[in-house]
N, CA and C atoms as a LAMMPS dump frame, in Angstrom:
ITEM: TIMESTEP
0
ITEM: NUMBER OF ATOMS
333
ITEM: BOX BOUNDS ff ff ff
-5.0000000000000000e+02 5.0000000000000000e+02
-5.0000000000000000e+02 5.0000000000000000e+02
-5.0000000000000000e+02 5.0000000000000000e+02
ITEM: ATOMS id mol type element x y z
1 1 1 N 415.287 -335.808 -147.188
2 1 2 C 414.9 -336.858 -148.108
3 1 3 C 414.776 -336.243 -149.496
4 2 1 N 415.537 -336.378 -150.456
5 2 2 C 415.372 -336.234 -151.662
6 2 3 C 414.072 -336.892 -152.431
7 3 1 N 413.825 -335.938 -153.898
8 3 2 C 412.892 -336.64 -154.619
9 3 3 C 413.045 -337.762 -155.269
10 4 1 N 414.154 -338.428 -155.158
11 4 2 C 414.167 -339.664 -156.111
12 4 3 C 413.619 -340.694 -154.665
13 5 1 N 413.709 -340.541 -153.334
14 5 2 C 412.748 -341.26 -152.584
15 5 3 C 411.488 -341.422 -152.775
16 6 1 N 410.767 -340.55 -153.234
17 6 2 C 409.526 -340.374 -153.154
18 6 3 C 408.984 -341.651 -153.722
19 7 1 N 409.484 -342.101 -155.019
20 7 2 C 408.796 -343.194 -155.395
21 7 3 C 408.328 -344.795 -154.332
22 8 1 N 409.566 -344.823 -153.898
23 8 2 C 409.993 -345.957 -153.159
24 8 3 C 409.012 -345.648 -151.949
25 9 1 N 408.86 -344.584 -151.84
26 9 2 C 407.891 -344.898 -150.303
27 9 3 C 406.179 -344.49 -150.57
28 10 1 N 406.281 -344.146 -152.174
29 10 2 C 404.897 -344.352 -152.19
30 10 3 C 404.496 -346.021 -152.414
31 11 1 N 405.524 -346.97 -153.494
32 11 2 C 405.427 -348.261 -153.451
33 11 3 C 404.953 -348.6 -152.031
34 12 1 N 406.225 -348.363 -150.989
35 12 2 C 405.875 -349.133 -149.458
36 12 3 C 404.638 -348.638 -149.193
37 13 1 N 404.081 -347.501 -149.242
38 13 2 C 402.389 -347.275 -148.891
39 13 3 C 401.421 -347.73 -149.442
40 14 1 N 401.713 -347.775 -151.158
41 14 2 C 400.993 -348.869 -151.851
42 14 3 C 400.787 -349.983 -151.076
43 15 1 N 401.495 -350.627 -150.976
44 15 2 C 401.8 -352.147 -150.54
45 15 3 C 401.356 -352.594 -148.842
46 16 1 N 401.5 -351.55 -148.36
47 16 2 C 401.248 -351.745 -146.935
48 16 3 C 399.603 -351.471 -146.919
49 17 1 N 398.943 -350.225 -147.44
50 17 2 C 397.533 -350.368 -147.258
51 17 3 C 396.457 -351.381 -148.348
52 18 1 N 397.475 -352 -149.466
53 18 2 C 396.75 -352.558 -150.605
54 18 3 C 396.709 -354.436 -149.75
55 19 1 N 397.732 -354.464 -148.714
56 19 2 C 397.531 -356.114 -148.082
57 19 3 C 397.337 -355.956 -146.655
58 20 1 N 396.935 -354.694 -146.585
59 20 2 C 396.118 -354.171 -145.009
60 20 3 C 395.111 -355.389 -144.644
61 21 1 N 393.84 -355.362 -145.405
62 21 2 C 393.159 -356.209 -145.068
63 21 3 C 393.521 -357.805 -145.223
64 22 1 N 394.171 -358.133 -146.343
65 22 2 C 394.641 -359.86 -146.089
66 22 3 C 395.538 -359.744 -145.306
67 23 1 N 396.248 -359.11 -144.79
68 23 2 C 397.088 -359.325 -143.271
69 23 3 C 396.867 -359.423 -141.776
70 24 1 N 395.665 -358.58 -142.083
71 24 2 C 394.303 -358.363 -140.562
72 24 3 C 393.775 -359.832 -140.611
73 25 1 N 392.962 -359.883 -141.754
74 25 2 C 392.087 -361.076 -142.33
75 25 3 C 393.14 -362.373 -141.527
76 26 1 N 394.439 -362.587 -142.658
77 26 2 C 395.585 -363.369 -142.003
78 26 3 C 395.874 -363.899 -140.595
79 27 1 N 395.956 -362.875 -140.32
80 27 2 C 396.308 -363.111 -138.465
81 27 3 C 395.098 -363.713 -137.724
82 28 1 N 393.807 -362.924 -138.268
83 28 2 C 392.194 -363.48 -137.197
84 28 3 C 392.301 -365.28 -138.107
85 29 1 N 392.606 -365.401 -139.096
86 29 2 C 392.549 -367.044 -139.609
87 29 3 C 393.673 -367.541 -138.617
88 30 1 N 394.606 -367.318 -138.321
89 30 2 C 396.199 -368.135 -137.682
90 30 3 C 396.022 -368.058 -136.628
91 31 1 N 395.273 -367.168 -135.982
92 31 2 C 394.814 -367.016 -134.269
93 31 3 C 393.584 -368.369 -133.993
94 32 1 N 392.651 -368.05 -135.131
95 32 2 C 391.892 -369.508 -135.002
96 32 3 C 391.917 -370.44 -134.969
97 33 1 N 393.255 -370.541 -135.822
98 33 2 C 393.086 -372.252 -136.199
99 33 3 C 394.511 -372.514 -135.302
100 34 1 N 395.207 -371.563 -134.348
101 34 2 C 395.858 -371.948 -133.851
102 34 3 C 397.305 -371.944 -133.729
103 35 1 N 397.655 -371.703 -135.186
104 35 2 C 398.895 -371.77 -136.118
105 35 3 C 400.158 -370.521 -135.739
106 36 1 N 400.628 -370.989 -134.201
107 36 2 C 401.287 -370.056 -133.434
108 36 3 C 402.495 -369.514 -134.085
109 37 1 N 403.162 -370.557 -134.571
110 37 2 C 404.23 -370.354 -135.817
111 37 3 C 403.915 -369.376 -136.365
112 38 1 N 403.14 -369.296 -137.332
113 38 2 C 402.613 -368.118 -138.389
114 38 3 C 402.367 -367.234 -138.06
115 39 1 N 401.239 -367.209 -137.362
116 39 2 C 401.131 -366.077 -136.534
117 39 3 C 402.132 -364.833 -135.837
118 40 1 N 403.041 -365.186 -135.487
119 40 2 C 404.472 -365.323 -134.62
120 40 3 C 404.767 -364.516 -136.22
121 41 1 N 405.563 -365.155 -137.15
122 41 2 C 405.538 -365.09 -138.123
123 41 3 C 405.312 -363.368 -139.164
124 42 1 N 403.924 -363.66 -139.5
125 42 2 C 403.132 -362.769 -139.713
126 42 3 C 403.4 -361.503 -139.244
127 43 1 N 402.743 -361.455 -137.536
128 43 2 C 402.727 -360.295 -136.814
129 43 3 C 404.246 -359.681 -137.235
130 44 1 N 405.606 -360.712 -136.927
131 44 2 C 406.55 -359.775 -136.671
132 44 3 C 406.697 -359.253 -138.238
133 45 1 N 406.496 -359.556 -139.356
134 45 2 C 406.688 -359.167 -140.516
135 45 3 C 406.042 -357.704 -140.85
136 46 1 N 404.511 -357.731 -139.923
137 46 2 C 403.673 -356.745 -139.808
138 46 3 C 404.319 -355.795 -139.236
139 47 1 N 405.159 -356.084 -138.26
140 47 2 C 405.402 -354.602 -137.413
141 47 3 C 406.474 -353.882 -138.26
142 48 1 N 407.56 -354.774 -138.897
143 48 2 C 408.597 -354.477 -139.369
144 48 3 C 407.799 -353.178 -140.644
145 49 1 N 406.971 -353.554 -141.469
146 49 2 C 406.444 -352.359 -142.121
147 49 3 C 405.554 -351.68 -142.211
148 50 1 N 405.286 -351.536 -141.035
149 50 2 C 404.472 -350.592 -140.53
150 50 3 C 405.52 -349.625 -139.911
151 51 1 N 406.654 -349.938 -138.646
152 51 2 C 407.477 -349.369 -138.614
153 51 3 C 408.365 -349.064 -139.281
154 52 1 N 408.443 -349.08 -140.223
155 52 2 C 409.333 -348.727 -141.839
156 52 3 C 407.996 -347.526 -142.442
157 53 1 N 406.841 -346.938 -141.99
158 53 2 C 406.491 -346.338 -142.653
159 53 3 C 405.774 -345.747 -141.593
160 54 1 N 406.137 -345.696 -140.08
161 54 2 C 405.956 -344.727 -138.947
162 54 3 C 404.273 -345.076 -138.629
163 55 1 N 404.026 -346.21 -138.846
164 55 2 C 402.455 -346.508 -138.553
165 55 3 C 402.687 -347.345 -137.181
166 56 1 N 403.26 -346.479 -136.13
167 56 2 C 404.176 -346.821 -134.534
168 56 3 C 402.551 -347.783 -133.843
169 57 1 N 401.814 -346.988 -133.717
170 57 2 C 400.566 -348.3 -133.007
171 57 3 C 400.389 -349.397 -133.388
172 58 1 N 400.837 -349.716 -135.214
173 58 2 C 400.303 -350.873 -135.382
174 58 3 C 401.553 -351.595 -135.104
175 59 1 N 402.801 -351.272 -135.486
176 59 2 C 404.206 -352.258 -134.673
177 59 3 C 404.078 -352.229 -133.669
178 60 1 N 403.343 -351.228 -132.343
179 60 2 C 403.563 -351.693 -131.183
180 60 3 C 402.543 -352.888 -130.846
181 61 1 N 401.176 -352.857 -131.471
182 61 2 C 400.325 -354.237 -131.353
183 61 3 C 401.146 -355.311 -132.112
184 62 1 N 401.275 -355.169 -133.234
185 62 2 C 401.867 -356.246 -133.542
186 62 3 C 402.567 -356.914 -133.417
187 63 1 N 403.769 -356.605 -132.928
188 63 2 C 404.886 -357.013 -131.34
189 63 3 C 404.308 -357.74 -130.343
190 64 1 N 403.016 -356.774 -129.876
191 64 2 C 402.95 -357.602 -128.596
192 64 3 C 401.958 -358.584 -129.036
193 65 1 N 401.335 -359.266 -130.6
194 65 2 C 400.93 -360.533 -130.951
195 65 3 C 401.805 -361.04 -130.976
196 66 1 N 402.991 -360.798 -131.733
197 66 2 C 404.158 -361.771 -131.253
198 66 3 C 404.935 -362.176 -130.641
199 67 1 N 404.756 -361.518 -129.487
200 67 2 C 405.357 -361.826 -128.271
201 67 3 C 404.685 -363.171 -127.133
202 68 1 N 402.939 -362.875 -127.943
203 68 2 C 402.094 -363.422 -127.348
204 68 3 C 402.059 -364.997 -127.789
205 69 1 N 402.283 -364.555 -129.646
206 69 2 C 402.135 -365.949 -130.064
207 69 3 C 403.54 -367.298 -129.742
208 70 1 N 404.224 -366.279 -129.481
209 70 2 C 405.784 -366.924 -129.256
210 70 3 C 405.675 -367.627 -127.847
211 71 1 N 404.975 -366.836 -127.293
212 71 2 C 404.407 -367.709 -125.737
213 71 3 C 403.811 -368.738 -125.739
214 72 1 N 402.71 -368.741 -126.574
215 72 2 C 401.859 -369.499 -126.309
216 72 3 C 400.769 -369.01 -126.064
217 73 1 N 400.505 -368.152 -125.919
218 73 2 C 399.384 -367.35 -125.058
219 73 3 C 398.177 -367.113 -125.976
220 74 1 N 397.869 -368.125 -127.057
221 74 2 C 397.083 -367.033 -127.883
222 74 3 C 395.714 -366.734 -127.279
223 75 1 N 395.152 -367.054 -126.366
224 75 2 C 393.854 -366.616 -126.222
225 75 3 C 394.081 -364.725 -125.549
226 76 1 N 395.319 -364.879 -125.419
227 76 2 C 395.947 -363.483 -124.816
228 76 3 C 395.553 -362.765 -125.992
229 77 1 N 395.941 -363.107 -127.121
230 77 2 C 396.293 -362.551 -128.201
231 77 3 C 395.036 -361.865 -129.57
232 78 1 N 393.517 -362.739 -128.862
233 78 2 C 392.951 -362.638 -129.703
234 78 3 C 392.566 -360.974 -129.561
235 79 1 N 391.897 -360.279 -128.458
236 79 2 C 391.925 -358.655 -128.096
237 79 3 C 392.781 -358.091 -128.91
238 80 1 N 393.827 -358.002 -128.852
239 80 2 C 395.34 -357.355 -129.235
240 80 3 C 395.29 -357.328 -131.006
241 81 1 N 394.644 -358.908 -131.392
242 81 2 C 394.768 -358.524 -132.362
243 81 3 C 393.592 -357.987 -133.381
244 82 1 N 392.179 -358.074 -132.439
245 82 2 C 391.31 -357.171 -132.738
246 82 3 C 391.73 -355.357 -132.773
247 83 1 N 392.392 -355.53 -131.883
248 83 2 C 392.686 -353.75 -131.547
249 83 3 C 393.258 -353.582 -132.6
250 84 1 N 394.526 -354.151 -133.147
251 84 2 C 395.471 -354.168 -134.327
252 84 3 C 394.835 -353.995 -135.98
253 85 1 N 393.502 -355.03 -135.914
254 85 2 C 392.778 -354.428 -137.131
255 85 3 C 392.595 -353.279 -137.65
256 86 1 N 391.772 -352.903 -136.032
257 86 2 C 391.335 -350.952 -136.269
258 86 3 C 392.579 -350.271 -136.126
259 87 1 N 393.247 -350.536 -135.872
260 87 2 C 394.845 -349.482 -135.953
261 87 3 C 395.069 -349.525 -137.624
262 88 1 N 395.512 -350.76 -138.075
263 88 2 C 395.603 -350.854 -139.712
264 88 3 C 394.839 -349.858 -140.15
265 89 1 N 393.539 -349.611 -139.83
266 89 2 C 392.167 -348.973 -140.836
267 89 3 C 392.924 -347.917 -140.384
268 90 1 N 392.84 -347.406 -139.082
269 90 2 C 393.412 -345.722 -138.753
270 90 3 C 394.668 -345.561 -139.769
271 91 1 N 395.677 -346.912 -139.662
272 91 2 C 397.545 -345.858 -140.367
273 91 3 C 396.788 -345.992 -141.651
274 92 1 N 396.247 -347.113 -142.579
275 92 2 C 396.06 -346.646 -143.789
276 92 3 C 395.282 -345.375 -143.87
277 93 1 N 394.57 -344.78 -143.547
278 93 2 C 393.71 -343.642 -143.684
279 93 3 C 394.985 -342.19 -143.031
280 94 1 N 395.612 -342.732 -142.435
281 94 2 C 396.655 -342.059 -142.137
282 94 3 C 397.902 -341.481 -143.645
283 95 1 N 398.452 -342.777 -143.772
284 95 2 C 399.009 -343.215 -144.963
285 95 3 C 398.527 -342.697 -146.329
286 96 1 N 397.231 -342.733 -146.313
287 96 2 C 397.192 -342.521 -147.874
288 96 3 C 396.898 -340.521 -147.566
289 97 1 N 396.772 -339.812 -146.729
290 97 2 C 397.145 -338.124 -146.343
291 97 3 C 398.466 -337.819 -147.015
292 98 1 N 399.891 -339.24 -146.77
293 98 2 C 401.096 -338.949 -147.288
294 98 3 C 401.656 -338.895 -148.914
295 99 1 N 400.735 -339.584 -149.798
296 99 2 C 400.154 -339.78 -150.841
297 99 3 C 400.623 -338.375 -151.568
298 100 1 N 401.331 -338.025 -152.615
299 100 2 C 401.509 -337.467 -153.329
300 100 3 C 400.376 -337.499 -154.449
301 101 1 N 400.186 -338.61 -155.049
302 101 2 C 399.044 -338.677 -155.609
303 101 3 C 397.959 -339.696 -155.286
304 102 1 N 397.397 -339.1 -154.46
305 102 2 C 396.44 -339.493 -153.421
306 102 3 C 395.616 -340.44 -154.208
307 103 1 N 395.529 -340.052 -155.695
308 103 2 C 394.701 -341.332 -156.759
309 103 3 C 394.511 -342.557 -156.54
310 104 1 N 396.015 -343.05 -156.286
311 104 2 C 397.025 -344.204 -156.968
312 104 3 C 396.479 -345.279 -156.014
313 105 1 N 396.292 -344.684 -155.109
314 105 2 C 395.979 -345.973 -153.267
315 105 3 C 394.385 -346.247 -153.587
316 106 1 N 393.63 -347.177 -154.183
317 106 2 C 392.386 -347.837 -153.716
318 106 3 C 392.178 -347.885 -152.625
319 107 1 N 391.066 -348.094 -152.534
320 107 2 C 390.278 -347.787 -150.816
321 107 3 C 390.71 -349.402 -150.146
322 108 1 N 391.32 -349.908 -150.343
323 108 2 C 391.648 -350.654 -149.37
324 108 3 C 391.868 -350.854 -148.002
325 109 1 N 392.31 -351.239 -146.853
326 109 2 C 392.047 -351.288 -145.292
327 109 3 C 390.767 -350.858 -145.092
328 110 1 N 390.298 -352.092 -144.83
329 110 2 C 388.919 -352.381 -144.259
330 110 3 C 388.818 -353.023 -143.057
331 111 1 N 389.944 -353.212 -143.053
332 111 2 C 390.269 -354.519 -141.459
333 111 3 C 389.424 -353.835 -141.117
């Protein structure tokens, strides 16, 4: 990986731990009120960058919310996506170690 990457994947780390928590937050609102679509939705959007930035536990929960929400299953789903919160908190705290300038990332993920 060359240095002209570097920028681009500090953005994606920006971005992934700075909407950590409205994405956690996100999913526990769409699990409540029901909103299987979104949810569905959401999760798979979640896994896609998280696995774009090797945060592998939280795409593998987040998969299996959407696998869940695509079912139907959400009372399946509410555990899974408790577990998925605290995974977020772990990759961001993970994530911001990769941080070149470790400054730049606010303490964000609180899920």
């Amino acid at each position: 990986m060359g240095a002209a990457s570097f920028p681009l994947i500090q953005r994606a780390i920006d971005h992934f731990v700075q909407d950590a928590e409205d994405n956690a937050e996100a999913l526990r609102a769409q699990l409540s009120s029901g909103d299987q679509a979104t949810l569905r939705s959401s999760a798979h959007r979640l896994k896609g960058s998280a696995a774009n930035l090797g945060a592998l536990r939280v795409a593998e929960l987040a998969l299996e919310v959407e696998l869940l929400a695509e079912g139907g299953r959400l009372a399946e789903a509410e555990p899974v996506v408790d577990e998925l919160g605290a995974a977020v908190v772990d990759a961001c705290a993970a994530l911001r170690d990769y941080r070149l300038d470790a400054g730049s990332v606010d303490e964000a993920c609180t899920a």
